[in-house]
BATOR-702719 format. One line per 8 residues: number of its first residue (from 1); their letters; for each residue x, y, z of N, C-alpha, C. Coordinates in pm, whole numbers, always signed. Example, Ala and Ser with C-alpha at 12.3 -4.5 7.8 and 13.67 -1.06 7.14 Angstrom:
2
1> as> +1319/-569/+780/+1230/-450/+780/+1320/-330/+780 | +1285/-225/+708/+1367/-106/+714/+1290/+3/+787
// end
This chain:
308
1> xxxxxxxx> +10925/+11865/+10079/+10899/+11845/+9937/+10876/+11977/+9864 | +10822/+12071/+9911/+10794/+12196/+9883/+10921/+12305/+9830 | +11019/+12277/+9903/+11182/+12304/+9913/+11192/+12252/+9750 | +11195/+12121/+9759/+11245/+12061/+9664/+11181/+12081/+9494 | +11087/+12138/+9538/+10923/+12177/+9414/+10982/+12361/+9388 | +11058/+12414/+9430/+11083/+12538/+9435/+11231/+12577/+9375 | +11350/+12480/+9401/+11435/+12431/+9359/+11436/+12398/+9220 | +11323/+12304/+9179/+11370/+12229/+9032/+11299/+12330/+8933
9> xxxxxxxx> +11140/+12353/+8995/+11074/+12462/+8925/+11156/+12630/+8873 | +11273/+12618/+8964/+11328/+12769/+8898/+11448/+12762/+8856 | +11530/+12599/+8857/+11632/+12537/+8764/+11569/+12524/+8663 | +11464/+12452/+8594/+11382/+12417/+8461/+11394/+12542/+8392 | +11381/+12636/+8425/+11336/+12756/+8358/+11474/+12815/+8292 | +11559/+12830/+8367/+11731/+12843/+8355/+11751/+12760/+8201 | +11742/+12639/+8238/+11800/+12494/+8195/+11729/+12529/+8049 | +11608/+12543/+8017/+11583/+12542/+7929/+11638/+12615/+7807
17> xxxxxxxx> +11630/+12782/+7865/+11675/+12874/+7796/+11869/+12849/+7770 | +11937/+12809/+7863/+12101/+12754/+7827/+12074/+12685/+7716 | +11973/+12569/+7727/+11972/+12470/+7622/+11917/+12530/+7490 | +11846/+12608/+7483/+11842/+12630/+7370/+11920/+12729/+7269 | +11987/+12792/+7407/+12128/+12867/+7312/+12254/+12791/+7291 | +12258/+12675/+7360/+12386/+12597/+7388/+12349/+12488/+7220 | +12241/+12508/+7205/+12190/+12327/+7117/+12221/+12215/+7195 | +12186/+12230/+7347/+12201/+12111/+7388/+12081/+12017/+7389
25> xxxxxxxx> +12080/+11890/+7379/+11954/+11807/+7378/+11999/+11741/+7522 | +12097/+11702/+7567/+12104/+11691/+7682/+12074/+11762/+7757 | +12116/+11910/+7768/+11978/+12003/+7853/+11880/+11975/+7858 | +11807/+11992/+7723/+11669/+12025/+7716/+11622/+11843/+7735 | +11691/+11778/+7759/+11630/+11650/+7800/+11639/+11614/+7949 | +11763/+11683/+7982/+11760/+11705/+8167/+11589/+11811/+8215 | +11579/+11969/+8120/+11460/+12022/+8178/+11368/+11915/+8161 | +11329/+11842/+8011/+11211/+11791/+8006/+11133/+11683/+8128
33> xxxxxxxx> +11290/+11643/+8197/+11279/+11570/+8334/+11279/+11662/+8453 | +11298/+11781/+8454/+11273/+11852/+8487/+11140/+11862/+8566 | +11101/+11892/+8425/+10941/+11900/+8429/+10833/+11790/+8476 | +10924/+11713/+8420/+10800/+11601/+8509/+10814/+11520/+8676 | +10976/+11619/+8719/+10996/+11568/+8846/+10920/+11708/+8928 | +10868/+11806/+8883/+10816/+11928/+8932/+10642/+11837/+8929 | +10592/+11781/+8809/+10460/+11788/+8805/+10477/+11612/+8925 | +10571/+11554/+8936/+10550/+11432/+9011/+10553/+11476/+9115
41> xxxxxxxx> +10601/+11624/+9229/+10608/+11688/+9353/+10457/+11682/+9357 | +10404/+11734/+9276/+10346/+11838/+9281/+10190/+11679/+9261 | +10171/+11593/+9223/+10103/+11542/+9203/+10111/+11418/+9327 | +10238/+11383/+9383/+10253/+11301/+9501/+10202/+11412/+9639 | +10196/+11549/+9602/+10098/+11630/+9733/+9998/+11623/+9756 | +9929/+11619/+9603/+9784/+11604/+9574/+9718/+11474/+9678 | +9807/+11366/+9585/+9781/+11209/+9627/+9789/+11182/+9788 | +9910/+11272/+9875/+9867/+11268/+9995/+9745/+11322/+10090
49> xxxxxxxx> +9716/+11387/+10015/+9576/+11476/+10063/+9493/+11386/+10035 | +9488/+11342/+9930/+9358/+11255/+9918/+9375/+11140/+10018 | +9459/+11067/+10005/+9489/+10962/+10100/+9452/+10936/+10234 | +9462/+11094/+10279/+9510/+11136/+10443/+9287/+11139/+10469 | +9254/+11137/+10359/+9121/+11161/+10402/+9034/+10994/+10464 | +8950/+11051/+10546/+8889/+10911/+10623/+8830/+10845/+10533 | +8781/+10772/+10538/+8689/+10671/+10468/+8570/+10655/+10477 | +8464/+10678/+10416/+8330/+10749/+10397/+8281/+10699/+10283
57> xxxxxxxx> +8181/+10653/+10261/+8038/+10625/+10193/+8094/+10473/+10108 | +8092/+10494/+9967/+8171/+10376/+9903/+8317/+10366/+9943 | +8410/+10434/+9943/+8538/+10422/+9976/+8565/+10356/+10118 | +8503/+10230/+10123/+8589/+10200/+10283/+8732/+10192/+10283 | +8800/+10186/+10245/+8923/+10202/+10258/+8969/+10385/+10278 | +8852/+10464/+10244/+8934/+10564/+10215/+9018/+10617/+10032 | +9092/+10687/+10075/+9167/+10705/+9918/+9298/+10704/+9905 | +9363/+10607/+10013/+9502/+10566/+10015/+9528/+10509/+9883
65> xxxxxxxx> +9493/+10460/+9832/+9536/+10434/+9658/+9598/+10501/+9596 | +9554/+10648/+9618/+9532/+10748/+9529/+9713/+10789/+9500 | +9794/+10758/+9650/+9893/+10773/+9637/+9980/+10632/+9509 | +9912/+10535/+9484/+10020/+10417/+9432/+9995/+10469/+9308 | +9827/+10547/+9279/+9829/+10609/+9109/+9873/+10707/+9123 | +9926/+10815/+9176/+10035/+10891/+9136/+10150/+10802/+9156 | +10189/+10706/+9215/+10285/+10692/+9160/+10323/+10587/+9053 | +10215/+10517/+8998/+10197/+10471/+8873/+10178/+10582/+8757
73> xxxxxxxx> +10147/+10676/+8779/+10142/+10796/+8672/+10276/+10843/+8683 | +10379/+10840/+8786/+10465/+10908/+8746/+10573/+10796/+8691 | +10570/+10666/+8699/+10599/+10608/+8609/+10602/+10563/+8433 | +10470/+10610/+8402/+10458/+10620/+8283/+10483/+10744/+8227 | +10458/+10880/+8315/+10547/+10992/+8280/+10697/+10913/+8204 | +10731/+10879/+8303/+10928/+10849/+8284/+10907/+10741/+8139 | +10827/+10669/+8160/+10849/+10576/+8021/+10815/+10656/+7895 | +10723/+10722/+7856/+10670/+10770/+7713/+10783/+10904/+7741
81> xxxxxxxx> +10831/+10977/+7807/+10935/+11067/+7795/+11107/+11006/+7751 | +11105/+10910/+7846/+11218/+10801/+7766/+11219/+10846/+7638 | +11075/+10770/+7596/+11084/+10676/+7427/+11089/+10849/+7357 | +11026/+10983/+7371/+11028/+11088/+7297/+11184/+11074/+7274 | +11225/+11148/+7433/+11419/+11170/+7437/+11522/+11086/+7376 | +11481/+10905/+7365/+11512/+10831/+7308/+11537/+10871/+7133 | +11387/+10878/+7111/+11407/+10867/+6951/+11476/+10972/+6920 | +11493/+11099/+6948/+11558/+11230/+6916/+11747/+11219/+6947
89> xxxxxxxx> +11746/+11151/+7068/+11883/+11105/+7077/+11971/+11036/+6975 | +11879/+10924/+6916/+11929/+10842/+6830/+11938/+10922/+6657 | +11848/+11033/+6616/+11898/+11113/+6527/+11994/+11183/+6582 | +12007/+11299/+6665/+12111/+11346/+6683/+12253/+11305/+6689 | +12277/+11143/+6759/+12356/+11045/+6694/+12438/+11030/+6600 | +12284/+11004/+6482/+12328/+11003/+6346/+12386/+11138/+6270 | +12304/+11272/+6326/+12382/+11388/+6274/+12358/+11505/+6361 | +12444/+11465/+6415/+12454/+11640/+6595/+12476/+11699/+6517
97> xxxxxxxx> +12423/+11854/+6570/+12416/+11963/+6562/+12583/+12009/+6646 | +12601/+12134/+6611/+12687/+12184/+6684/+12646/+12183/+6820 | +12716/+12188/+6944/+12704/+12212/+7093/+12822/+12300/+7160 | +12795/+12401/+7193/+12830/+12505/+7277/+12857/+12408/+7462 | +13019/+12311/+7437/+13018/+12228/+7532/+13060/+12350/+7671 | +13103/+12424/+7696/+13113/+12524/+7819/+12992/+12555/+7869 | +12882/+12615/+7799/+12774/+12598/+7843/+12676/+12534/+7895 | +12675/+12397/+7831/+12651/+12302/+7887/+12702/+12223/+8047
105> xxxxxxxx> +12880/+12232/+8036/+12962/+12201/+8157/+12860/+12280/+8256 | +12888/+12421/+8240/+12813/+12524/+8337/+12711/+12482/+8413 | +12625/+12497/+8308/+12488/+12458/+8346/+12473/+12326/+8427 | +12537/+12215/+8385/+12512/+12095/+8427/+12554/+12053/+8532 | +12673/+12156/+8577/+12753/+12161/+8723/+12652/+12226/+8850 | +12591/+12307/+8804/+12467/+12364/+8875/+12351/+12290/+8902 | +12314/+12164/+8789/+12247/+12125/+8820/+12259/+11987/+8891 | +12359/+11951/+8910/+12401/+11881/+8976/+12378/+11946/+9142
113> xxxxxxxx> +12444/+12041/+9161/+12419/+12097/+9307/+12282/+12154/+9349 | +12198/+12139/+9243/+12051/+12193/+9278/+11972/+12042/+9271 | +12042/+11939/+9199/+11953/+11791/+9259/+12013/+11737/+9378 | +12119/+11778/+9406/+12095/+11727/+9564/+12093/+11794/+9665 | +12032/+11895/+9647/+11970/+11943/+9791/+11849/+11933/+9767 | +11770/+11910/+9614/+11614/+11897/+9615/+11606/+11727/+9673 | +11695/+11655/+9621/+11720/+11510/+9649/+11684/+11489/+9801 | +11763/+11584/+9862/+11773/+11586/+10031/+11674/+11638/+10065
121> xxxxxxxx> +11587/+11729/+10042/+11485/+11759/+10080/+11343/+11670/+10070 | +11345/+11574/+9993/+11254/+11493/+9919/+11315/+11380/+10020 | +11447/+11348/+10076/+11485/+11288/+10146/+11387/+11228/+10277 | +11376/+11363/+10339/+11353/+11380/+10474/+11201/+11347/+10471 | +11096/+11326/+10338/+10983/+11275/+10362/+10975/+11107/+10386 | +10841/+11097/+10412/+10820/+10916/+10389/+10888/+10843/+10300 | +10971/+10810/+10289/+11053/+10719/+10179/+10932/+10588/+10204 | +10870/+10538/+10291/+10816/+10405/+10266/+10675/+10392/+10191
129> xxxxxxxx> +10650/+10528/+10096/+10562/+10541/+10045/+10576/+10512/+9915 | +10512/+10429/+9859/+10546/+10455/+9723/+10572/+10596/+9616 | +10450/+10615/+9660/+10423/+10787/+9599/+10536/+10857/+9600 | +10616/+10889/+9700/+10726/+10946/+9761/+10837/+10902/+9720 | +10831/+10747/+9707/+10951/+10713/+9652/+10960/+10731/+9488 | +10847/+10755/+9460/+10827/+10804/+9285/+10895/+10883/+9259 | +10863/+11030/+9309/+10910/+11149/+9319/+11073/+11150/+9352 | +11126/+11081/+9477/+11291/+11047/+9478/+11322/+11010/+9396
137> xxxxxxxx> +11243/+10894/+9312/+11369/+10818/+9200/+11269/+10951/+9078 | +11267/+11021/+9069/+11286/+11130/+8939/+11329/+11246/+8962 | +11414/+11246/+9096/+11522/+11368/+9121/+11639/+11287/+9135 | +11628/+11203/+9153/+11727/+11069/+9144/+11833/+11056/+9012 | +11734/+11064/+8967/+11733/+11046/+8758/+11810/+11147/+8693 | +11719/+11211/+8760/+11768/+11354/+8662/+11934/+11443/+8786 | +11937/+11408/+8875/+12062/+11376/+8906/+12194/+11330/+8864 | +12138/+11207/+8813/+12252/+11121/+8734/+12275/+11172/+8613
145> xxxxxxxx> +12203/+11200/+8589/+12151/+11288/+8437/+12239/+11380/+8440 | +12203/+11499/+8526/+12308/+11591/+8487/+12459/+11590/+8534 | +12513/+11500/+8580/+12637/+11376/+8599/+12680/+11347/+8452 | +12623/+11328/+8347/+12628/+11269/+8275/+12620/+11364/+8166 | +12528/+11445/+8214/+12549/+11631/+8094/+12693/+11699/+8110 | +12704/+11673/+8238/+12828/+11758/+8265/+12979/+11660/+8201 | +13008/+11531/+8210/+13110/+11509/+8144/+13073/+11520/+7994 | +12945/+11537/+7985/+12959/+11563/+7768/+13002/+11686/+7753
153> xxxxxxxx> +12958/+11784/+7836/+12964/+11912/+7838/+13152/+11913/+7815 | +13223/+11867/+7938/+13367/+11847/+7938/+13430/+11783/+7798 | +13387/+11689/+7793/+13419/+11581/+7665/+13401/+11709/+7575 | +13304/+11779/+7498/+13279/+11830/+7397/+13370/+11970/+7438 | +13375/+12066/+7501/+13469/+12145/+7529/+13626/+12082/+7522 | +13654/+12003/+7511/+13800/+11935/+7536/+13843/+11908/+7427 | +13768/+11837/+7366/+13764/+11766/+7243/+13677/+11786/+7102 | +13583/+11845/+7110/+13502/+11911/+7048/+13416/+11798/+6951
161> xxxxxxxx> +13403/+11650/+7025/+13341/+11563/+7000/+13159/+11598/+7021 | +13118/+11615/+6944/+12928/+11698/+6984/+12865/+11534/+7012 | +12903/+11460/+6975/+12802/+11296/+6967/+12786/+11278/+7123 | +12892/+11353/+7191/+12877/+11328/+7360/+12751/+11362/+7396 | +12681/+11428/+7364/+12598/+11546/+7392/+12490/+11456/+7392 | +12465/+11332/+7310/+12366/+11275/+7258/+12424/+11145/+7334 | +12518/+11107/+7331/+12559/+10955/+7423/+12494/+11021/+7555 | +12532/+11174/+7648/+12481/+11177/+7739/+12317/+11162/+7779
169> xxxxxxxx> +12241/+11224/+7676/+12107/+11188/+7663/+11992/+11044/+7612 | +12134/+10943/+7575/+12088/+10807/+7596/+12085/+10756/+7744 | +12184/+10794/+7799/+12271/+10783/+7940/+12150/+10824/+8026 | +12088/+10933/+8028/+11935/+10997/+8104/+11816/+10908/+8060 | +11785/+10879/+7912/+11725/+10776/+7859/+11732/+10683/+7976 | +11837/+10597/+7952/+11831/+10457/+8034/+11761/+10467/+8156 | +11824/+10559/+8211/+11819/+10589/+8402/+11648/+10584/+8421 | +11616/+10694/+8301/+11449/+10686/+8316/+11349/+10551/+8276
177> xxxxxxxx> +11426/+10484/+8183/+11397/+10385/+8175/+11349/+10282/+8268 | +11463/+10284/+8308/+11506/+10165/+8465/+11408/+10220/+8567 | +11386/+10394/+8616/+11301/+10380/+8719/+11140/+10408/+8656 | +11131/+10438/+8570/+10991/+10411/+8514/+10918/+10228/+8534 | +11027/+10159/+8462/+10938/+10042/+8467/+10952/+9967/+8638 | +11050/+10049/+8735/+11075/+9978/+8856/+10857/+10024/+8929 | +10888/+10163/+8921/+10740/+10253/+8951/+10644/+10169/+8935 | +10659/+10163/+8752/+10512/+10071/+8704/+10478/+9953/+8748
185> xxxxxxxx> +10593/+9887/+8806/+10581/+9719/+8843/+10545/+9726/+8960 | +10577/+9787/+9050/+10575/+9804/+9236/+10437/+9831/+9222 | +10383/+9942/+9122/+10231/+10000/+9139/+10114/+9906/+9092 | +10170/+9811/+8987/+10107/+9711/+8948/+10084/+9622/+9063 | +10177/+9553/+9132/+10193/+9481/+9222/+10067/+9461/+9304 | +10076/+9632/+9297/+9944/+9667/+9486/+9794/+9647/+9385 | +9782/+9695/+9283/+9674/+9726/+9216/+9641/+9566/+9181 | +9733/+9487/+9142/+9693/+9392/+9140/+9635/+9230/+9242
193> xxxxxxxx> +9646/+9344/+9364/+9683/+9263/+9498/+9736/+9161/+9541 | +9919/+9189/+9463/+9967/+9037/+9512/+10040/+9104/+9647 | +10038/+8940/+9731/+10138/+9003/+9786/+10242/+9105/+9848 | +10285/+9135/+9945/+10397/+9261/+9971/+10547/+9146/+9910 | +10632/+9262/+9876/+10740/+9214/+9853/+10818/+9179/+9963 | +10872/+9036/+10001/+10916/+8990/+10137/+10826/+8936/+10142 | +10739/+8941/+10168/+10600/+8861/+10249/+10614/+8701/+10145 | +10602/+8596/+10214/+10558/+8406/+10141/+10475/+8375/+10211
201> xxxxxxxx> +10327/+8420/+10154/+10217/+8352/+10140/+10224/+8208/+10231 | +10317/+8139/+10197/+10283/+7994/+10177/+10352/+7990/+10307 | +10454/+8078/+10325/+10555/+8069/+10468/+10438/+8090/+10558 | +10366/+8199/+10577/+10271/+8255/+10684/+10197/+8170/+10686 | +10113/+8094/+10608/+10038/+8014/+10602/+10025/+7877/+10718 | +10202/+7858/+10637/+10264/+7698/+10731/+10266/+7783/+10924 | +10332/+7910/+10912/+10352/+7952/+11046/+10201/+7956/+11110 | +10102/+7972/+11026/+9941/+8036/+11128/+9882/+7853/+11176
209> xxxxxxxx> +9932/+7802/+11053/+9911/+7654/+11117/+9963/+7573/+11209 | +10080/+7656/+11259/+10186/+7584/+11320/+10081/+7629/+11489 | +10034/+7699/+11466/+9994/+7755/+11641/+9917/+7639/+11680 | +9874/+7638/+11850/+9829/+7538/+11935/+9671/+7521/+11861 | +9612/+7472/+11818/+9477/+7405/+11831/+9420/+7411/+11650 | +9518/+7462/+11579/+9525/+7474/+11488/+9517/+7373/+11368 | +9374/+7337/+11324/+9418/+7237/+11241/+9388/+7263/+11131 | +9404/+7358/+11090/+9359/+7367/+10872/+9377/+7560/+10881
217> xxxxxxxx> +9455/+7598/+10763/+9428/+7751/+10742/+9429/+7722/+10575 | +9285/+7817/+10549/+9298/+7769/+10434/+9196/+7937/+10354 | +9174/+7980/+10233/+9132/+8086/+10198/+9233/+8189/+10234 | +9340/+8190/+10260/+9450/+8271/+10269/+9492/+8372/+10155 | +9455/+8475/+10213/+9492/+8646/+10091/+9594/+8730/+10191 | +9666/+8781/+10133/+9751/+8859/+10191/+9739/+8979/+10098 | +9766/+9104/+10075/+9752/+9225/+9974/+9839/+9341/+10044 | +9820/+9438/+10005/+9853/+9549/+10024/+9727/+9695/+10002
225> xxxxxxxx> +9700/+9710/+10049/+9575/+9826/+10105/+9665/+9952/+9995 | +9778/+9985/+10006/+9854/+10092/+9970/+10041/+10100/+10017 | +10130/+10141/+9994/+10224/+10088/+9990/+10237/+10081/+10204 | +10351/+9992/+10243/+10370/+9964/+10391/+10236/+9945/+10452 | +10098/+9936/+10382/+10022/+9847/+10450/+9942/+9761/+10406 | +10005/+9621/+10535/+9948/+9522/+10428/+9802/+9475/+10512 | +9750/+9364/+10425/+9568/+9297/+10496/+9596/+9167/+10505 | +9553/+9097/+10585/+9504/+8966/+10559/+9387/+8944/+10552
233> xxxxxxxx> +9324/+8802/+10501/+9256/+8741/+10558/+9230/+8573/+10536 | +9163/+8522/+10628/+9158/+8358/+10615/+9088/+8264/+10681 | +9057/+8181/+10655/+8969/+8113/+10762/+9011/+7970/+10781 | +9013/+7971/+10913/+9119/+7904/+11035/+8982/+7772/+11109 | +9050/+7651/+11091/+8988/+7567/+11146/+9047/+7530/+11269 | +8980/+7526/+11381/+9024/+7455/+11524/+8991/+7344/+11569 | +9052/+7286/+11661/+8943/+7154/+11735/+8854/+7185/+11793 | +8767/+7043/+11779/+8636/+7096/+11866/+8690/+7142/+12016
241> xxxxxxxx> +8658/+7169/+12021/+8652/+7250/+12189/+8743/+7346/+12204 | +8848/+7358/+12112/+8948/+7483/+12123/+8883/+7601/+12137 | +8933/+7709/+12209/+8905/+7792/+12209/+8948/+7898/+12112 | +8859/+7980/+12031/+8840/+7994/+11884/+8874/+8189/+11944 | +8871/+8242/+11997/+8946/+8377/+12065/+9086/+8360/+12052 | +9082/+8264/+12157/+9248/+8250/+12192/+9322/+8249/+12109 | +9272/+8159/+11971/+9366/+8129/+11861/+9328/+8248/+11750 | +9248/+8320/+11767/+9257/+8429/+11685/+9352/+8584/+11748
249> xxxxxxxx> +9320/+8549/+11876/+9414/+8646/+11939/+9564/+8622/+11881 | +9625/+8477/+11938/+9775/+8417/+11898/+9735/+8484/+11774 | +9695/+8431/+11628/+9719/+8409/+11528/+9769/+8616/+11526 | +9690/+8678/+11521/+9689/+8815/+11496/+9846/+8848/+11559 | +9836/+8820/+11713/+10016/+8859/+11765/+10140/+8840/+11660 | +10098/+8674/+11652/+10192/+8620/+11545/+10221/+8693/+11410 | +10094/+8756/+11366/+10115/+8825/+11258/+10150/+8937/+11281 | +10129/+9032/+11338/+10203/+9164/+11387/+10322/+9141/+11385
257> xxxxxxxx> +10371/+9053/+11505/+10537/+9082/+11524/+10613/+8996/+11426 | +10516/+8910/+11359/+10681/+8815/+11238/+10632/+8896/+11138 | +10553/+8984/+11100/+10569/+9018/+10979/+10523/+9171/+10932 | +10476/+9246/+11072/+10381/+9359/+11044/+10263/+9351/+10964 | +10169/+9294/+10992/+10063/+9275/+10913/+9960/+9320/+11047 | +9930/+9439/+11056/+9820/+9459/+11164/+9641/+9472/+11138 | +9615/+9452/+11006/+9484/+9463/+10966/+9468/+9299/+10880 | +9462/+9219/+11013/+9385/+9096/+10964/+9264/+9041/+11022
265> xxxxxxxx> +9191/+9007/+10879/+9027/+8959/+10927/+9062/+8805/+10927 | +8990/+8747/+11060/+9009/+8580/+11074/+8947/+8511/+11072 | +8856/+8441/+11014/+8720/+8358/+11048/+8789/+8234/+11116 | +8753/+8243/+11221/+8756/+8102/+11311/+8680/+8004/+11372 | +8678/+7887/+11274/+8576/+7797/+11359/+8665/+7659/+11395 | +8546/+7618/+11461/+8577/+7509/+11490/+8566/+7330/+11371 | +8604/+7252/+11414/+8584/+7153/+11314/+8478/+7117/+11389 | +8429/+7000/+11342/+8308/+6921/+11356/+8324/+6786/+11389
273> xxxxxxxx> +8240/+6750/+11528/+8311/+6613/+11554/+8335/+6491/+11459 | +8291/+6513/+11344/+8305/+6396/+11262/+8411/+6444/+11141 | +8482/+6573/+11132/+8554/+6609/+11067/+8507/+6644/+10931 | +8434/+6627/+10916/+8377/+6644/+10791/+8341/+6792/+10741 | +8395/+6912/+10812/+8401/+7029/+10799/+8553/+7082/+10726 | +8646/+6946/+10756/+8764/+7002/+10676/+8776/+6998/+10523 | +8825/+7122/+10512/+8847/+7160/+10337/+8881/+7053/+10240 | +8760/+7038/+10135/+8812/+6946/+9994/+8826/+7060/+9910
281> xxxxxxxx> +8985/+7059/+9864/+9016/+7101/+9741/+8933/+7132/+9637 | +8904/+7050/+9592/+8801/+7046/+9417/+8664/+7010/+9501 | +8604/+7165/+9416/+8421/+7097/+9495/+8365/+7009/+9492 | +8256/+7007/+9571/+8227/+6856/+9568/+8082/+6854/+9487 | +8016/+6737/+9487/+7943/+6678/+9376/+7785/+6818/+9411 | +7734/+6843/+9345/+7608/+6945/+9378/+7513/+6887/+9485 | +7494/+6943/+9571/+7390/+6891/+9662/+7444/+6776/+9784 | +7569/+6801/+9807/+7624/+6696/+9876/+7677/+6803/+9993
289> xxxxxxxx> +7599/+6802/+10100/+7557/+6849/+10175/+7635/+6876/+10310 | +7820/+6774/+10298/+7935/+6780/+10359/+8035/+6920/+10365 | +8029/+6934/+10226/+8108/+7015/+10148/+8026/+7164/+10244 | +8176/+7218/+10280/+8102/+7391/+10335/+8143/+7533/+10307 | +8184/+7433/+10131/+8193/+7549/+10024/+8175/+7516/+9863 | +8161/+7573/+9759/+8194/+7498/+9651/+8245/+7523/+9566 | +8305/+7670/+9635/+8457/+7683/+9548/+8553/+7626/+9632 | +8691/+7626/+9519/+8832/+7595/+9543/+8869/+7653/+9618
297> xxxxxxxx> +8977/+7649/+9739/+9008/+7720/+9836/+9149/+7792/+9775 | +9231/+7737/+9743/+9399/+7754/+9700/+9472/+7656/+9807 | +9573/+7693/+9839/+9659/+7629/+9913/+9593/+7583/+10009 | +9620/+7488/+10121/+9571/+7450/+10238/+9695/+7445/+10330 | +9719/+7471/+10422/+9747/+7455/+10543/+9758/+7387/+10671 | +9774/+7256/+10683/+9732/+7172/+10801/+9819/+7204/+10885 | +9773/+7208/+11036/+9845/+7217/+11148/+9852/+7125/+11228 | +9969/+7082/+11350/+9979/+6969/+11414/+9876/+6946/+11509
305> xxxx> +9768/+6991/+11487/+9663/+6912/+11565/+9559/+6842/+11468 | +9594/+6860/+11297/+9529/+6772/+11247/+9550/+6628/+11270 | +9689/+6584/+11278/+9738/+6471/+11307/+9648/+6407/+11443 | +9622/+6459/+11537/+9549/+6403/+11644/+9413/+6343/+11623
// end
């Protein structure tokens, strides 16, 4: 990543100064991404450091988070830079400036060959990080981007059409668009603790019930700790006399190998010979002394030894 932080940091500097002798806004809208794919390196390093640290005092988890808010920050980077590059695109539109299209070609051909070897270098880290994958999709971007500088650059040298210049910087617009709100939603996701993407709740649920002695899973959370790791937890009713190890052992295997989920908490008990320990939906009346909760659980789960 460092490669790649060394790369864009001494293209930006180039890019800028072309652009402002060229009047390109497509330049100076490729540096301005530039710039924020240098401060997203440079802020997904930070976030691993913090991350990588143990977990101590309030933080039981640690500060693995720290990586999904950089990469929720570098999502909203990409969105409010959009909407600037956006609105300026759409005047220039209405009345471009002259553009110096050779200069632009130039430049934009270069920067094309300087985003993908920063691309490739950014490659070879954790892609299953969010954080990481932040930082790829904004060398990503600005990749396509200057793909897209370079035929205005052509177009306007050829033809001496300048509006290219500004179609190309809607063209970077979009791209940032698209991976800004992909960032913000994935980062929302964890922050909001639904779910991993792939993962059905309701599938795992039916599968933890499906095991031998298994008769009710019910309080079922699944989350994400930080991106590629996920938690469970739930509490698992057995028959009387089942052995309440065994089926927490199974249940945990089961979850490892169908789904990678290796940090699950299980409460396992047993039912009660009169059954009257299994889950009612809607609490029950105050002081009714069956009930061995009095909140709502969510979904329930029965397994084939309720039937017995």
């Amino acid at each position: 990543m460092l490669i790649g932080l060394a790369l864009i940091a001494g293209f930006m500097g180039v890019e800028v100064v072309v652009g402002l002798l060229a009047h390109s806004l497509a330049l100076l809208s490729d540096a301005a991404h530039m710039l924020t794919d240098a401060a997203s390196i440079l802020l997904a390093l930070f976030a691993m450091r913090l991350a990588a640290r143990p977990a101590r005092g309030d933080y039981t988890f640690g500060l693995k988070r720290a990586e999904i808010l950089s990469a929720q920050a570098n999502g909203v980077t990409l969105l409010v830079l959009s909407a600037v590059l956006g609105f300026e695109a759409v005047r220039r539109l209405v009345s471009p400036p002259a553009v110096t299209g050779g200069l632009v070609l130039a430049t934009a051909c270069v920067g094309v060959a300087v985003n993908i070897a920063a691309a490739w270098s950014i490659s070879k880290a954790n892609r299953g990080s969010l954080n990481v994958e932040g930082a790829f999709q904004h060398i990503l971007t600005d990749l396509y981007g200057f793909i897209a500088t370079a035929i205005a650059g052509a177009v306007i040298l050829a033809t001496g059409f300048a509006r290219a210049d500004a179609i190309a910087s809607l063209v970077v617009v979009a791209l940032m668009l698209k991976a800004g709100v992909g960032l913000v939603a994935a980062a929302s996701r964890i922050f909001l603790e639904a779910a991993p993407a792939g993962v059905d709740p309701d599938a795992v649920g039916d599968q933890m019930a499906g095991v031998e002695n298994v008769i009710e899973v019910h309080d079922l959370h699944i989350w994400q700790i930080t991106s590629g790791q996920a938690a469970l937890s739930a509490h698992v009713l057995v028959v009387p006399g089942g052995d309440c190890h065994k089926v927490r052992r199974d249940l945990q295997d089961q979850l490892r190998a169908g789904h990678g989920i290796t940090h699950a908490t299980l409460q396992v008990d047993h039912l009660s010979e009169d059954g009257r320990e299994v889950l009612q939906i809607t609490p029950r009346p105050p002081r009714d002394p069956s009930g061995h909760c009095e909140d709502a659980h969510g979904p329930v789960h029965t397994g084939r030894a309720h039937a017995h």
